[in-house]
MILO-495069 format. One record per residue (C-alpha): residue in three letters; x, y, z; residue number from 0. Coordinates in steps of 0.25 Angstrom, whole numbers, plus 2048, in hexadecimal, padded with zeros to 3 digits. Layout:
BEGIN
type->ALA, east->X, north->Y, up->Z, seq->NUM
...
END
This chain:
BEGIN
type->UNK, east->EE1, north->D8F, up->EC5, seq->0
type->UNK, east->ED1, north->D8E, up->EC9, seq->1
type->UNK, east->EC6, north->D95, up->ED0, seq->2
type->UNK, east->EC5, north->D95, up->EDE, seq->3
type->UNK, east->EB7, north->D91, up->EDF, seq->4
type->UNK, east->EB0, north->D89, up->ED8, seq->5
type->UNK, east->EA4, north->D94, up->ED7, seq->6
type->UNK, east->EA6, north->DA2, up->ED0, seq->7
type->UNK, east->E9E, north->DAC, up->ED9, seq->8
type->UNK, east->EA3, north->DB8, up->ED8, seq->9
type->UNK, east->EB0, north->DC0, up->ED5, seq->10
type->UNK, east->EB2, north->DC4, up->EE2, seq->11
type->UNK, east->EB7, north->DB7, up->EE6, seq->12
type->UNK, east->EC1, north->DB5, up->EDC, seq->13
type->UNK, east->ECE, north->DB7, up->EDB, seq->14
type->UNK, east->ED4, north->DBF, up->ED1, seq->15
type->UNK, east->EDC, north->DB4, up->ECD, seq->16
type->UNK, east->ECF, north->DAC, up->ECB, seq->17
type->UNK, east->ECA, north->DB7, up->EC2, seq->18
type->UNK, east->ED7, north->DB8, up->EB8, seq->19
type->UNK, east->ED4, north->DA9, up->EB8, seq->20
type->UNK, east->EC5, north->DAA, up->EB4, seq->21
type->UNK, east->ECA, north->DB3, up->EA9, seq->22
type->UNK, east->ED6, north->DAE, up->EA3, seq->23
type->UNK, east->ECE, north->DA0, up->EA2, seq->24
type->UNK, east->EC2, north->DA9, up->E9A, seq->25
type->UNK, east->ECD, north->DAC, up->E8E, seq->26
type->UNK, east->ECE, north->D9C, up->E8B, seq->27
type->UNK, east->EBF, north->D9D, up->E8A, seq->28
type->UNK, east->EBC, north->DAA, up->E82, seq->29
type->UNK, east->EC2, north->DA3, up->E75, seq->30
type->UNK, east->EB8, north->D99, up->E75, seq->31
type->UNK, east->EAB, north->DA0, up->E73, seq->32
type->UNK, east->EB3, north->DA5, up->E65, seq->33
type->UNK, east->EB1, north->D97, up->E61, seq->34
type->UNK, east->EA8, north->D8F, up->E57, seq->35
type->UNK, east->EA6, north->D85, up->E61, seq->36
type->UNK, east->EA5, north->D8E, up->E6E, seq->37
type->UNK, east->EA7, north->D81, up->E79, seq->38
type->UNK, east->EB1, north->D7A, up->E80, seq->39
type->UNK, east->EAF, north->D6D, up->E88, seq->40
type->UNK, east->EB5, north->D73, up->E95, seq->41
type->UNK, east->EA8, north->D72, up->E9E, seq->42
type->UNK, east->EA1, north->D65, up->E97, seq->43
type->UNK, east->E98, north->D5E, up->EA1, seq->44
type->UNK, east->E96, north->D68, up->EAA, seq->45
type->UNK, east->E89, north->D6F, up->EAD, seq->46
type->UNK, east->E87, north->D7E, up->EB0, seq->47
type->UNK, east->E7C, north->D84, up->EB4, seq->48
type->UNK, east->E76, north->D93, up->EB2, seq->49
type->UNK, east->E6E, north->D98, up->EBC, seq->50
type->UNK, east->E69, north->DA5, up->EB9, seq->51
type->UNK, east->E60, north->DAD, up->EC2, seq->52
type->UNK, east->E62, north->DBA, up->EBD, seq->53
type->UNK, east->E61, north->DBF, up->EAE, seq->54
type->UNK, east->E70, north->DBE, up->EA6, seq->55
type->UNK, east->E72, north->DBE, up->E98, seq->56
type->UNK, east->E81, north->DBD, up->E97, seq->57
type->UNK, east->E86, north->DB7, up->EA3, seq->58
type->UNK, east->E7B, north->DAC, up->EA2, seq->59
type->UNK, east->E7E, north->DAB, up->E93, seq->60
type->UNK, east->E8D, north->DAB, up->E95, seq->61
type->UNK, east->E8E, north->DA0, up->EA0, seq->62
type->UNK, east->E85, north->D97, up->E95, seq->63
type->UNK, east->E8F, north->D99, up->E8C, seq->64
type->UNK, east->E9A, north->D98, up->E94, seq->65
type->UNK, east->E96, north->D8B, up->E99, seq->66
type->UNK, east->E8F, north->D85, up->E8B, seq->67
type->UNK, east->E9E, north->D8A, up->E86, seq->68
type->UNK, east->EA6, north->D80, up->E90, seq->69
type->UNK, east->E9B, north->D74, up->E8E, seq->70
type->UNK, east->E94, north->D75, up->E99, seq->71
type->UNK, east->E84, north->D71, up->E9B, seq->72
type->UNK, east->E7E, north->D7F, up->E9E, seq->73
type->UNK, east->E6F, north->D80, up->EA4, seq->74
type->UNK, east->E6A, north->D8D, up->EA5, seq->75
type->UNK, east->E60, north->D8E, up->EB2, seq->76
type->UNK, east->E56, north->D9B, up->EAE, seq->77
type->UNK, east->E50, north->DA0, up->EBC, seq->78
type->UNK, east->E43, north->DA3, up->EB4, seq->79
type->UNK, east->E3F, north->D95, up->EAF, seq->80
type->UNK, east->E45, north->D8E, up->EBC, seq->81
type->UNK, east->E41, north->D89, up->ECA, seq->82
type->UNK, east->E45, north->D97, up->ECF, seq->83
type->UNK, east->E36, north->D9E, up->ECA, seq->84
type->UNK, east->E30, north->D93, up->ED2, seq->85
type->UNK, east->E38, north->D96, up->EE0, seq->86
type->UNK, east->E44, north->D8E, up->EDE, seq->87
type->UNK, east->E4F, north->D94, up->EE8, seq->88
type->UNK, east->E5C, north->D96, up->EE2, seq->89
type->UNK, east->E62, north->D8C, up->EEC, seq->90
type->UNK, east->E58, north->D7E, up->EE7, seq->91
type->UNK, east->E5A, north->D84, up->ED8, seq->92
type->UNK, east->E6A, north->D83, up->ED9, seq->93
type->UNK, east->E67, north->D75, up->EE0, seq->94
type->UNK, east->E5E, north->D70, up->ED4, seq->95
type->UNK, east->E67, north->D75, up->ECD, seq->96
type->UNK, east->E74, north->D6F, up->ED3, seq->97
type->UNK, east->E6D, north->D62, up->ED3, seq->98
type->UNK, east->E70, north->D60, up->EC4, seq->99
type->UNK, east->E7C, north->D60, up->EC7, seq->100
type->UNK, east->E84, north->D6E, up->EC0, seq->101
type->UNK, east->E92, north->D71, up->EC0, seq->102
type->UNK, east->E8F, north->D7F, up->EC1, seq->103
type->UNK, east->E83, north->D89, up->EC5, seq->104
type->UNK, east->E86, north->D97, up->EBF, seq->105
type->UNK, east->E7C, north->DA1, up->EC7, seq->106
type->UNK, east->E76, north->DB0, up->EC5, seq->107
type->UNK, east->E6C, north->DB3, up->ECF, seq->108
type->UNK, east->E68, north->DC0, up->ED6, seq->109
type->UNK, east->E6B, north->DBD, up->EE4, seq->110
type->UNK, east->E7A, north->DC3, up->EE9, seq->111
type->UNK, east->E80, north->DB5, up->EEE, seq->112
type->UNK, east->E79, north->DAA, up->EE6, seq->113
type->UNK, east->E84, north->DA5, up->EDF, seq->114
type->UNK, east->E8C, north->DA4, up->EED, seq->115
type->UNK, east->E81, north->D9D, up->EF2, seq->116
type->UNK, east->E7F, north->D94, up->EE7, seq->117
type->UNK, east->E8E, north->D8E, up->EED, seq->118
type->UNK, east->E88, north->D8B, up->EFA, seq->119
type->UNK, east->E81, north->D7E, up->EF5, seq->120
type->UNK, east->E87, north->D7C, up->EE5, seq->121
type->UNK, east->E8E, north->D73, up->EE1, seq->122
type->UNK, east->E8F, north->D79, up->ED3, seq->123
type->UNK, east->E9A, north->D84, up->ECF, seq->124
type->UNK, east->E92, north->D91, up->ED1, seq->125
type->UNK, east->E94, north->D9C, up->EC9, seq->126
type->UNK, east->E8E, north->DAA, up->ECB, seq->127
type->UNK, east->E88, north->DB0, up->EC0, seq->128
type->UNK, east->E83, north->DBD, up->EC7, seq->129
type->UNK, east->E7E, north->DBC, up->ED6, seq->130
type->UNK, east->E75, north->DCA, up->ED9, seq->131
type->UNK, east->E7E, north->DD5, up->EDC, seq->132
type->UNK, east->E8A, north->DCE, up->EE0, seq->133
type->UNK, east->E94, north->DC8, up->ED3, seq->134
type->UNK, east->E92, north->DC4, up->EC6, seq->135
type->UNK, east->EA2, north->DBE, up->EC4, seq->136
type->UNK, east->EA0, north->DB8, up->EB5, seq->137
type->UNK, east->E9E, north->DC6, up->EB1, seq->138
type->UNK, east->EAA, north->DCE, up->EB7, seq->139
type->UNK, east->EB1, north->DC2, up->EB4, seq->140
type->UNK, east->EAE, north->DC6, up->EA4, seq->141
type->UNK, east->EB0, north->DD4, up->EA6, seq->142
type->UNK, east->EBD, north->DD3, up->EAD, seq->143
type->UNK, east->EC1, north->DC8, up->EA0, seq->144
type->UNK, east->EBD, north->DD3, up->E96, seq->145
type->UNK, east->EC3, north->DDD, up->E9C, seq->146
type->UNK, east->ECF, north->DD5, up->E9D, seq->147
type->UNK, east->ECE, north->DD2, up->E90, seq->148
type->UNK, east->ECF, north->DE1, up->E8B, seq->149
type->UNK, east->ED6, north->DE7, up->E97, seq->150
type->UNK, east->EE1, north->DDB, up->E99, seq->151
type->UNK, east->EE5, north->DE0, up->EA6, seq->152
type->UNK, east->EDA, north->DE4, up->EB3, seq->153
type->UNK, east->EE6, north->DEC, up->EBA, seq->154
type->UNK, east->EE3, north->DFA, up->EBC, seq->155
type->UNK, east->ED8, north->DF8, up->EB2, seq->156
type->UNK, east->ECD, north->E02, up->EB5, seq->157
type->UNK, east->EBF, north->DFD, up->EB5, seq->158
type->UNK, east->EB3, north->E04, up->EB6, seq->159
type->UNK, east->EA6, north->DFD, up->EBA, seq->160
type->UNK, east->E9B, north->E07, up->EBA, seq->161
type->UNK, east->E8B, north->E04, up->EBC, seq->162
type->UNK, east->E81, north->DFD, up->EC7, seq->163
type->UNK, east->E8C, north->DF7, up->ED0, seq->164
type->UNK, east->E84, north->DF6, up->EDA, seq->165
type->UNK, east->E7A, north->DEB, up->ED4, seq->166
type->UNK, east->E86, north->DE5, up->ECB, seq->167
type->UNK, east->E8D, north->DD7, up->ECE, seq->168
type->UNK, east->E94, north->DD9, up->EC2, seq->169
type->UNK, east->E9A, north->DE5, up->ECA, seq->170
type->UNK, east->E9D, north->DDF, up->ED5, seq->171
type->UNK, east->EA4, north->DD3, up->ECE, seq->172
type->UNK, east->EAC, north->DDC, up->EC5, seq->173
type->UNK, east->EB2, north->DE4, up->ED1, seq->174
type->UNK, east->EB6, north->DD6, up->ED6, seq->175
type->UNK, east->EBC, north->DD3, up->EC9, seq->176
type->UNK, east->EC3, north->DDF, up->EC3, seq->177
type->UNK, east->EC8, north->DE2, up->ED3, seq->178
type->UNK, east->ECE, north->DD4, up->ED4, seq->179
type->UNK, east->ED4, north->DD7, up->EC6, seq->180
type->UNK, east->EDA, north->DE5, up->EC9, seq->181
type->UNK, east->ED2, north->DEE, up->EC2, seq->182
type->UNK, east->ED1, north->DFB, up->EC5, seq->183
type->UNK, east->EC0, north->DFB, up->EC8, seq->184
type->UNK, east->EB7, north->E08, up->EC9, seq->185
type->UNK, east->EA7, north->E06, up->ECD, seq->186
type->UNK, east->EA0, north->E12, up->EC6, seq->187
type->UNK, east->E91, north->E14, up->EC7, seq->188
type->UNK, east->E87, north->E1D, up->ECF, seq->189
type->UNK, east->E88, north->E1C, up->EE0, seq->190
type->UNK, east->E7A, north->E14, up->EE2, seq->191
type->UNK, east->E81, north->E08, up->ED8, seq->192
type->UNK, east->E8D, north->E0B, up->EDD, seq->193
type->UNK, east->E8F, north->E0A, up->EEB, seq->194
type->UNK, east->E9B, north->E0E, up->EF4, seq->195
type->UNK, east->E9B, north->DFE, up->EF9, seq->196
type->UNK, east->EA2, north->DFC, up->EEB, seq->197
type->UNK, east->EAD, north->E04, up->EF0, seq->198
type->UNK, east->EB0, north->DF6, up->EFA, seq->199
type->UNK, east->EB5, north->DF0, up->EEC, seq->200
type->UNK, east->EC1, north->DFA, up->EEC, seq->201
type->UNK, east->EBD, north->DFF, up->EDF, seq->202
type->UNK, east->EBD, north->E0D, up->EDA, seq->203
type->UNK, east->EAD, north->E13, up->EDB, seq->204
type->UNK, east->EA8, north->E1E, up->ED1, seq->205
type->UNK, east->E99, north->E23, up->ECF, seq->206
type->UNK, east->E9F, north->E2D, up->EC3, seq->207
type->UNK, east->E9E, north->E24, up->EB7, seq->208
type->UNK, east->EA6, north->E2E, up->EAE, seq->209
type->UNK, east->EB2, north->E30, up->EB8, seq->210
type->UNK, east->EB1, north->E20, up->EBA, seq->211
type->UNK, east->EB4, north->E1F, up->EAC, seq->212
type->UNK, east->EC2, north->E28, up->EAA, seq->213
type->UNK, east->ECC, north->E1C, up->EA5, seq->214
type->UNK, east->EC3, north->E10, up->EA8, seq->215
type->UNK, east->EC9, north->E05, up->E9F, seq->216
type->UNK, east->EBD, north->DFC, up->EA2, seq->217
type->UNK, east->EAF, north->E02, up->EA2, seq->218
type->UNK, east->EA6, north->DF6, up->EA7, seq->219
type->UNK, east->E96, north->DFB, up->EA8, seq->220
type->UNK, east->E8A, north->DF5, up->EB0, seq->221
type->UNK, east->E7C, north->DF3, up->EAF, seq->222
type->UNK, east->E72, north->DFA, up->EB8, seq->223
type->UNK, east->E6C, north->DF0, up->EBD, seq->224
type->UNK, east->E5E, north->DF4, up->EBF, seq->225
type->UNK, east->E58, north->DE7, up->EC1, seq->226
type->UNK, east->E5E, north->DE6, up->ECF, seq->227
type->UNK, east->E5C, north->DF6, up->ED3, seq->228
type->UNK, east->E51, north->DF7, up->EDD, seq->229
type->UNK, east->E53, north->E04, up->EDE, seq->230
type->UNK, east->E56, north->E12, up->ED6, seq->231
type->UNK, east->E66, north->E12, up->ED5, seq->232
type->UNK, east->E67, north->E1E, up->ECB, seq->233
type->UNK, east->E5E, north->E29, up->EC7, seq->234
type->UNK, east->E5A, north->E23, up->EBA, seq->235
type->UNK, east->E61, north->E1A, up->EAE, seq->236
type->UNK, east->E64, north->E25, up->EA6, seq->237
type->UNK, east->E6C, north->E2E, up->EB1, seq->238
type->UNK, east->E73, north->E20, up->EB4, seq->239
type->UNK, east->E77, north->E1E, up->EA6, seq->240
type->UNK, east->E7B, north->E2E, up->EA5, seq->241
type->UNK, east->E83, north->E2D, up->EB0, seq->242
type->UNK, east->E88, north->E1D, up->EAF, seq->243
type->UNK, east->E86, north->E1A, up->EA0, seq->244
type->UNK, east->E93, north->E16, up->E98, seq->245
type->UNK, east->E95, north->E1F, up->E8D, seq->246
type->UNK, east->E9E, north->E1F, up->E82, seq->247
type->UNK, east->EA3, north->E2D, up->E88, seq->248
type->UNK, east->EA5, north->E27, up->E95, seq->249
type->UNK, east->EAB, north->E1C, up->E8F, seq->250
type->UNK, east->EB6, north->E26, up->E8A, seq->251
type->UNK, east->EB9, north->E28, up->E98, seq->252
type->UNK, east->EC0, north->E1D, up->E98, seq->253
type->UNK, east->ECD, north->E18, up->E96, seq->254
type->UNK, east->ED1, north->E15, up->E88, seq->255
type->UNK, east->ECE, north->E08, up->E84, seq->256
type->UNK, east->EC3, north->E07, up->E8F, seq->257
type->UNK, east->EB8, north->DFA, up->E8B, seq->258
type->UNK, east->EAB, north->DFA, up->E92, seq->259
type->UNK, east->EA2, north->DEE, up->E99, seq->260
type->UNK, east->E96, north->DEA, up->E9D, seq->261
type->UNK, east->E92, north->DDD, up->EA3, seq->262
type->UNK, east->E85, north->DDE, up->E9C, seq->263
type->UNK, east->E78, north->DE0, up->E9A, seq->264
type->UNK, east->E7A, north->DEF, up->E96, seq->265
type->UNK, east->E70, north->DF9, up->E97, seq->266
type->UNK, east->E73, north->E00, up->E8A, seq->267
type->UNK, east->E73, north->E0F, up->E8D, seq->268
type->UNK, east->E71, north->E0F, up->E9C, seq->269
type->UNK, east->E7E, north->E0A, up->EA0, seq->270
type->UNK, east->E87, north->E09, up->E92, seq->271
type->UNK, east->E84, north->E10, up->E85, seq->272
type->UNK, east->E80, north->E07, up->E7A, seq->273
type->UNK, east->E8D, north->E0C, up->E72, seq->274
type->UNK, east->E97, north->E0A, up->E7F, seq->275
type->UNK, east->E91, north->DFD, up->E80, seq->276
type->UNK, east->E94, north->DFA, up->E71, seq->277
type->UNK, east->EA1, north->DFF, up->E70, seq->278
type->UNK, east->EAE, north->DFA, up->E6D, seq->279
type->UNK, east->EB2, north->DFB, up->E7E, seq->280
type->UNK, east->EA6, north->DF3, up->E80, seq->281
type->UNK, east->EAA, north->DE7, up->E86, seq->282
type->UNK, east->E9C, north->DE2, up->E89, seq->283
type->UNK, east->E99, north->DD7, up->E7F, seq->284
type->UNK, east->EA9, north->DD0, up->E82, seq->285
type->UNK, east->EA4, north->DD1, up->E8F, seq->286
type->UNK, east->E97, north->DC8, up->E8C, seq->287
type->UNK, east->EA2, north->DC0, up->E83, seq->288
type->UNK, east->EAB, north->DBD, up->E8F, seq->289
type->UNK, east->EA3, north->DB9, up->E97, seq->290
type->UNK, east->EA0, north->DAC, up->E90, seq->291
type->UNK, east->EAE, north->DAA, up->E94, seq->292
type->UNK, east->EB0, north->DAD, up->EA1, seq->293
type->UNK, east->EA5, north->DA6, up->EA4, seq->294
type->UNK, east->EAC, north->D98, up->E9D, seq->295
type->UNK, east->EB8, north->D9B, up->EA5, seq->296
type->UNK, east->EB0, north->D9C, up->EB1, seq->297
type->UNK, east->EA8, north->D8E, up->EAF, seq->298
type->UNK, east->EB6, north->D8A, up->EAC, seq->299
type->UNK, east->EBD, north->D8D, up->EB7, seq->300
type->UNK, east->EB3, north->D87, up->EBF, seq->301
type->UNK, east->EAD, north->D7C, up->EB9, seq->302
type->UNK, east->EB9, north->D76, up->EB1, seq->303
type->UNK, east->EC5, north->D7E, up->EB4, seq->304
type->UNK, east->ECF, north->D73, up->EB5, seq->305
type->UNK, east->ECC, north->D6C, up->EA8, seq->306
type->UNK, east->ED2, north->D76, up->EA1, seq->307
type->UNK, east->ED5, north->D6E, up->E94, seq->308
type->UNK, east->EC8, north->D6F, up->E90, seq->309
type->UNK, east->EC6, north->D81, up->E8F, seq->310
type->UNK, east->EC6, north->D80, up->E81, seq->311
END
């Protein structure tokens, strides 16, 4: 079986089939990074680029190693040291770009739609490393994978995503994701990042952390985004934190054997406490570990999916 499309956009556009394939293909790559030699010659010759218009230190980091894993020649294009500063539009940067003749363009921009748009006139596979508010797919790809990982089944699992939904991709991929999986999904947060529009994604809406909590198997926190707030959204960071902060109390809400997530970066203290975050439940750095493979299966499936001799 292969993708569909020769780009990865979004979740929403997947099939859940798709899905299971992405994460079935991460298990033959996760061994490799345990290797002395972490590198296999699957994607020798090909050219990827990472075009990075926002900050990221993992998914940026990740897709480096993923591709430098499976042999392929990475350029890393920094929006501060580029044509960008100058008045370079996205479009002739991408066309400069593509003139060198790439197999693949991996993009994060601020703009909603720039990965989509890039499709209009690529001829690179495009792959969407965060677009604005819209998706970020490599990420609820890894947390579906690790909760996969310690879960084993999504039926009737109950997930609870709880912080600023409103201003998250990573949200609104995950709902896609763990929706199309069968998990059972709760949104949990205060009503001005929480909007009654989420309920359009027939999932279950809560603004009581604590109640959200009783038997969640899968606790998965997010990050106030501040950065993109133009606006007060909450009275102040510590009644946010008093009112939406995970706690190991709250944690004991949960069900029994309940693991905690965060897509990172974290705000110690403000939306996790520093010993929930560090805690045996924590998931969050096998998160940052999986993502180096996800990210390999996806340049896989893409790039080199039928020469399948060559994984590893």
């Amino acid at each position: 079986m292969e993708l569909k499309s020769k780009h990865l956009l979004g979740i929403e556009s997947l099939e859940p089939s798709e899905i299971r394939l992405i994460l079935q293909t991460a298990d033959s790559f996760l061994e490799i990074s345990t290797r002395e030699i972490k590198k296999v010659p699957t994607l020798r010759g090909k050219t990827i680029i990472n075009l990075f218009y926002e900050a990221s230190t993992r998914t940026r980091s990740s897709f480096e190693l993923a591709g430098r894993r499976l042999s392929a020649d990475i350029l890393n294009f920094s929006k501060q040291t580029s044509a960008v500063v100058k008045g370079e539009t996205l479009r002739d940067t991408i066309l400069t770009l593509e003139a060198m003749r790439p197999d693949a363009i991996i993009i994060r921009h601020g703009s909603s739609g720039s990965a989509y748009y890039l499709t209009t006139f690529c001829r690179s596979h495009v792959i969407n490393a965060g677009d604005g508010l819209h998706e970020h797919p490599t990420q609820a790809l890894l947390d579906a994978y690790t909760i996969k990982q310690e879960k084993k089944s999504f039926k009737d699992l109950k997930v609870v995503l709880c912080g600023d939904i409103l201003h998250s991709r990573v949200a609104r991929s995950n709902i896609h994701c763990l929706k199309k999986l069968g998990a059972d999904l709760t949104l949990c947060g205060p009503p001005t990042l929480l909007p009654p529009a989420f309920g359009a994604f027939d999932v279950k809406i809560q603004h009581d952390f604590d109640k959200a909590l009783e038997g969640a198997d899968v606790i998965m926190m997010l990050r106030i985004q501040l950065e993109r707030m133009q606006k007060s959204f909450f009275p102040s960071i510590r009644e946010y934190s008093r009112l939406y902060g995970l706690t190991a109390e709250r944690v004991a809400r949960a069900a029994k054997g309940a693991v905690v997530m965060h897509p990172g970066p974290i705000n110690r203290g403000l939306e996790i406490a520093p010993d929930v975050a560090d805690s045996a439940q924590s998931l969050i750095l096998r998160q940052v570990e999986n993502g180096v493979a996800i990210r390999m299966a996806v340049l896989y499936l893409l790039l080199g999916g039928k020469d399948s001799e060559n994984v590893g």
